[in-house]
N, C-alpha and C positions, 0 to 999 in steps of 0.2 A: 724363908720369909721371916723378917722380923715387924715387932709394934703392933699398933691395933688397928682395927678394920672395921670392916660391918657385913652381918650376914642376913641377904634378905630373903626372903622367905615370902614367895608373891601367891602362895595358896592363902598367903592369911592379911594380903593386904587389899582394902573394901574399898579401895578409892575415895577417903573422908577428905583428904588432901593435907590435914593438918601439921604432914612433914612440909609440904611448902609456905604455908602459916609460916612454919616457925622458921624456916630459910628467909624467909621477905623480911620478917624480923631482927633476924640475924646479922642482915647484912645492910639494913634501912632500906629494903626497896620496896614498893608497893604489891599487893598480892594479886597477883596477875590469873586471867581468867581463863588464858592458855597455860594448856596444859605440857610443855616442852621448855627445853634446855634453852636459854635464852638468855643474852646481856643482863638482865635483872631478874633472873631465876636460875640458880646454882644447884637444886633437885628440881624434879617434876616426875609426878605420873603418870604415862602413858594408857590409857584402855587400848588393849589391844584384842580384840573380841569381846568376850565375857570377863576378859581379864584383866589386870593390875599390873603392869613393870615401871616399880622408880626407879629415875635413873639421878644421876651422879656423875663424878670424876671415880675416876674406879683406883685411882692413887697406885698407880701400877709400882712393882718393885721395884723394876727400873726401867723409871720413865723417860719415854720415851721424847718428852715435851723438852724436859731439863736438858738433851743429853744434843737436843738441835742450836735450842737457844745460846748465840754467839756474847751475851753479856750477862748470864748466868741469872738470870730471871725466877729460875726454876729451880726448886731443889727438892730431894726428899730427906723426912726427916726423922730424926729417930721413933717419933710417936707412929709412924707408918704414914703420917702426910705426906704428899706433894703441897708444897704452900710455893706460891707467886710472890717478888717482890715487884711491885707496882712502880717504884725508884727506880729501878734498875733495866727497866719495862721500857726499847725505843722503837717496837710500833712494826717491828719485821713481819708478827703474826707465822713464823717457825711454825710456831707450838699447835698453831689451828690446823696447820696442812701436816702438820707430822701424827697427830694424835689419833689413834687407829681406833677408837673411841667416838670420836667425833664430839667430846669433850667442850671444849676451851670456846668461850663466845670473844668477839669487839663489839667495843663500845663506838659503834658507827657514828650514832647520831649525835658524840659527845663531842663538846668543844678540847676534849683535854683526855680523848683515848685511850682506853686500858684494857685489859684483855680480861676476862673474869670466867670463876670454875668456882666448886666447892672448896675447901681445904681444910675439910674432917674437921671443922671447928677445933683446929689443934691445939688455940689456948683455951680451951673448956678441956681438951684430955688433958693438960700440963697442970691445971689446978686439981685433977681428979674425978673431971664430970665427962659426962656421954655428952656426943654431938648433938644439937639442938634437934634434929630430922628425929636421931631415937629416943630422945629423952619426951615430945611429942606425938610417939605413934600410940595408939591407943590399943593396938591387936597384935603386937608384938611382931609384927614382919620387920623390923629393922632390930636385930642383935648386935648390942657392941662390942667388942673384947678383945684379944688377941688374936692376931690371924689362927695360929695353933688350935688354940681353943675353938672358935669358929670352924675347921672345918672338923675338928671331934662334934661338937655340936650338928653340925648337916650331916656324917657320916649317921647318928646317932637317930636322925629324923628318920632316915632315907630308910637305917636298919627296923625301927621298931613299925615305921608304917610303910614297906616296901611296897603297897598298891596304891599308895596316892602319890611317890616320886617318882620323877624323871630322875633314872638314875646317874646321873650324875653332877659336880658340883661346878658350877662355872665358873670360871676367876682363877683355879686353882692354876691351872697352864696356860690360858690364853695369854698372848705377850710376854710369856716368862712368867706371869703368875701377878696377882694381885689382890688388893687389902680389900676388897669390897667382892666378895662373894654371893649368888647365885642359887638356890633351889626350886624348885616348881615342880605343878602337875603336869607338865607339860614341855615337850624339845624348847630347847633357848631360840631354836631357828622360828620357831614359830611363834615365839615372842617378840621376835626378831633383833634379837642381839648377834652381833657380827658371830661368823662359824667362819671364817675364811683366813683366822688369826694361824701362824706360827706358836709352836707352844717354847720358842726360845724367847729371850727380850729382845724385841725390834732394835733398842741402841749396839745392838752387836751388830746389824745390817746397816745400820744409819753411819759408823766409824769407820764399818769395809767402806762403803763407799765416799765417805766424807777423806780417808787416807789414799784413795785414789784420784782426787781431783784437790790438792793443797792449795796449788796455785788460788783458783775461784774460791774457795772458802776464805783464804783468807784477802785478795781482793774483794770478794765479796761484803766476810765482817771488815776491811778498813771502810767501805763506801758506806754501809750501813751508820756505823761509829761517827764517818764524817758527818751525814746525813744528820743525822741526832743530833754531834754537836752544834750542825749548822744553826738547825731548828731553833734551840735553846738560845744558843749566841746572839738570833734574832728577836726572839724576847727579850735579851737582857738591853740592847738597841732601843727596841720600842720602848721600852720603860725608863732607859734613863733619857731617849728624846721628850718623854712625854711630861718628864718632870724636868724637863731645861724650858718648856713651853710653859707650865705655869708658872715656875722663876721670873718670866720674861711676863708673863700676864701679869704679875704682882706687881712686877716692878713700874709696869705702865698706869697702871688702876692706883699704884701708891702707896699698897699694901706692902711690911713690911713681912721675910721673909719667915719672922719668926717670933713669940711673943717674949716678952721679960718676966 
């Protein structure tokens, strides 16, 4: 694994919410009083009994989002992000039915749809800073640092207080392994984070099968592509009818097209 990550630690997280504070911030979206993964909540905390699990995009090594998506929407990045480009973004939603996570939201009720997730506040690691989620937790359950480092740090929990860890570290193999890591007093199953993962990366399942079917894929990304540019092309239509239509309103009214 390379880059940085985040290691969470939900023995020591109290449910204050103040990681989701500072994601609504982060991203301008309002601070929502649901507690889940949502179009305009990029973390949230779960209660799951007596307990705490925030969740996130878990920036897998290799993700599995980037590796479906036919117009390269998705990438990972040296700092250990997965970041979305929203340009490049035409509305497939791939990344929502591929993500083993259950990750990635749409923006349904948007006039102008985009697919939205965390992305490790990766221009806050590129100037030097922790992601907003750690830089806001108050009890220390969200650790930022290198993956490396992070799982010496859990290995180092789990050694020195071996009766309060489930022993082991989650993140480390699930899907190949991933930059957002896992410890608790408690099985993951019963926090209920997926246990049904593969510990190789899913894009090595997603290529067998995507090289056995060429044809459809790429029929498929052409229809897609057309589809897009259709879309667009129809805006650029309605915008320049809609400015031949005041041209033509000026010119009746008397108004002149344009001032001296």
């Amino acid at each position: 694994m390379f880059g940085y990550g985040m290691l969470i630690d939900t023995t020591l997280c109290v449910g204050c919410y103040a990681c989701e504070v500072a994601d609504a911030e982060r991203w301008g979206n309002p601070v929502s009083e649901q507690h889940v993964l949502s179009s305009v909540q990029n973390t949230a905390v779960l209660q799951v009994d007596e307990s705490y699990l925030p969740r996130m995009c878990m920036h897998c090594a290799e993700p599995t989002c980037a590796s479906v998506c036919p117009v390269g929407a998705f990438k990972k990045t040296k700092t250990g992000a997965v970041v979305y480009d929203a340009d490049k973004c035409m509305g497939c939603r791939y990344c929502i039915q591929a993500c083993p996570f259950d990750v990635p939201k749409y923006q349904w009720n948007s006039l102008n749809p985009k697919v939205t997730k965390c992305d490790l506040c990766h221009e806050r690691i590129e100037k030097g800073e922790r992601p907003a989620c750690a830089e806001a937790c108050p009890t220390g359950a969200r650790t930022f640092g290198t993956v490396d480092e992070l799982i010496k740090e859990a290995q180092k929990r789990m050694y020195v207080d071996s009766g309060k860890y489930y022993p082991s570290i989650y993140g480390v193999r699930e899907a190949g392994g991933t930059s957002i890591l896992y410890i608790s007093d408690k099985s993951f199953e019963k926090l209920g984070l997926k246990m049904n993962l593969p510990n190789h990366p899913l894009p090595n399942l997603t290529w067998e099968i995507l090289s056995k079917i060429p044809n459809y894929v790429f029929w498929g990304s052409t229809l897609l592509s057309g589809v897009w540019w259709i879309t667009n092309r129809r805006k650029e239509v309605q915008a320049f009818e809609l400015k031949l239509k005041e041209m033509e309103s000026q010119k009746k009214n008397g108004t002149p097209d344009h001032y001296e």
